[in-house]
N, C-alpha and C positions, 0 to 999 in steps of 0.2 A: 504494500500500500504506500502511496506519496504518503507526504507529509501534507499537513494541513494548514492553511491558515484561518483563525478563530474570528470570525464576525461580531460586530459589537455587541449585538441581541443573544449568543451564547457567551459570549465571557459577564456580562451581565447575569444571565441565568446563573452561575456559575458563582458569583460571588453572592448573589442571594441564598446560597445553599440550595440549588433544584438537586436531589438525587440522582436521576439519569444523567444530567451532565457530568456533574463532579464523577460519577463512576466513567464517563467514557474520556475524560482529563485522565483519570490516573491510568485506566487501559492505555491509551495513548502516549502517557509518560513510560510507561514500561517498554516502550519499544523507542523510544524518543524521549532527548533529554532536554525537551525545553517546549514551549508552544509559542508560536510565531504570530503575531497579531501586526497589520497596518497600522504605519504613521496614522491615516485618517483614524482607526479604532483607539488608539490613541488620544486623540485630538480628542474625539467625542465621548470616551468616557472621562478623559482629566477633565474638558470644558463642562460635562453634567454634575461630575461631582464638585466643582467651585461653584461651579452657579447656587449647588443647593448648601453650602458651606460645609457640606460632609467632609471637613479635613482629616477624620479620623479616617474615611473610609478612602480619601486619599492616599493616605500613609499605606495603608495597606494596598492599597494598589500598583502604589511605586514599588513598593517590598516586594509585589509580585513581577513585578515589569524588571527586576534587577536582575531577575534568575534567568528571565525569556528573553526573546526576542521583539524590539519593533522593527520589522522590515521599512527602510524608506522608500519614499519616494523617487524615483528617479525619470530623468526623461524619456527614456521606456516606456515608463509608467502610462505618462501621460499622452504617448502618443498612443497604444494601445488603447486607453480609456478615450482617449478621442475617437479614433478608429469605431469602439464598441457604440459610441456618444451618435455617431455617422450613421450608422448601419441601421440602428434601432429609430432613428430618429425618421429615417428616409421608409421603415418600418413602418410609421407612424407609431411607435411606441416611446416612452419618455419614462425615462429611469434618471432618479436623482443622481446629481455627479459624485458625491458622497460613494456611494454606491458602487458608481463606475470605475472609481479610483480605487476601489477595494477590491472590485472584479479585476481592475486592471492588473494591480500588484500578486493577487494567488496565479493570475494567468503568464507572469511576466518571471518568475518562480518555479512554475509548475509545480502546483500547490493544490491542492483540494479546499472550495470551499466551505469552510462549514457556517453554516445557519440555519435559522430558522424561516427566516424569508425565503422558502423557498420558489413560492409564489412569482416575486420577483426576480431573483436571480437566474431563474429557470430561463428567464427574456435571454439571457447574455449568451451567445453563441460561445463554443470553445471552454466554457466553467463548468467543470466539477463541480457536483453539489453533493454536502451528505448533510444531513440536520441529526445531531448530537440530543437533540431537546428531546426527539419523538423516538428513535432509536440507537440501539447501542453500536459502539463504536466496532469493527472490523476490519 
């Protein structure tokens, strides 16, 4: 199995204590010694948790971000996520750029995404999807 990258809606789940998740995190640690999440999954859980002044729950999230991975950004990135931004659009479908940048970077990687949105992600040509939330990891 690739490697994955953690979408913002399962490492959420995950620091809420969901069962199914945390057991497919440590399935997944056993075979892999770290979990890779986007710059942008970044962005948007430090930006949620100041916004709501959870600094404790901050703390604990850099504690966890110190052991993993955030993959950046690169111009890769963004041309890929343009490219996907192109395609879907000309589609007539519109997927937030949030999103694309996150699709962009598992694909840019060759990564597995994982989420819950699978709904959406499903839109994105060339993405891996597995959702951690509904089933276990393999």
């Amino acid at each position: 199995m690739n490697r994955a990258l953690i979408d913002t809606d399962i490492l959420s789940y995950y620091f809420k204590g969901d069962n199914t998740v945390i057991y497919n995190f440590e399935k997944y640690l056993q075979q892999y010694d770290y979990i890779e999440i986007s710059l942008i999954t970044y962005y948007e859980i430090t930006g949620g948790l100041m916004a709501k002044n959870a600094f404790k729950q901050l703390t604990v999230f850099e504690e966890f971000i110190s052991l993993n991975i955030v993959l950046p950004m690169t111009e890769r990135t963004a041309k890929i996520s343009a490219e996907l931004y192109s395609t879907l659009r000309q589609g007539g479908q519109i997927i937030d750029d949030i999103d694309l940048l996150i699709a962009g970077t598992a694909i840019e990687n060759d990564l597995i995404m994982v989420t819950n949105n699978e709904n959406h992600f499903r839109k994105i040509p060339g993405l891996k999807i597995e959702n951690w939330k509904k089933s276990q990891f393999h």
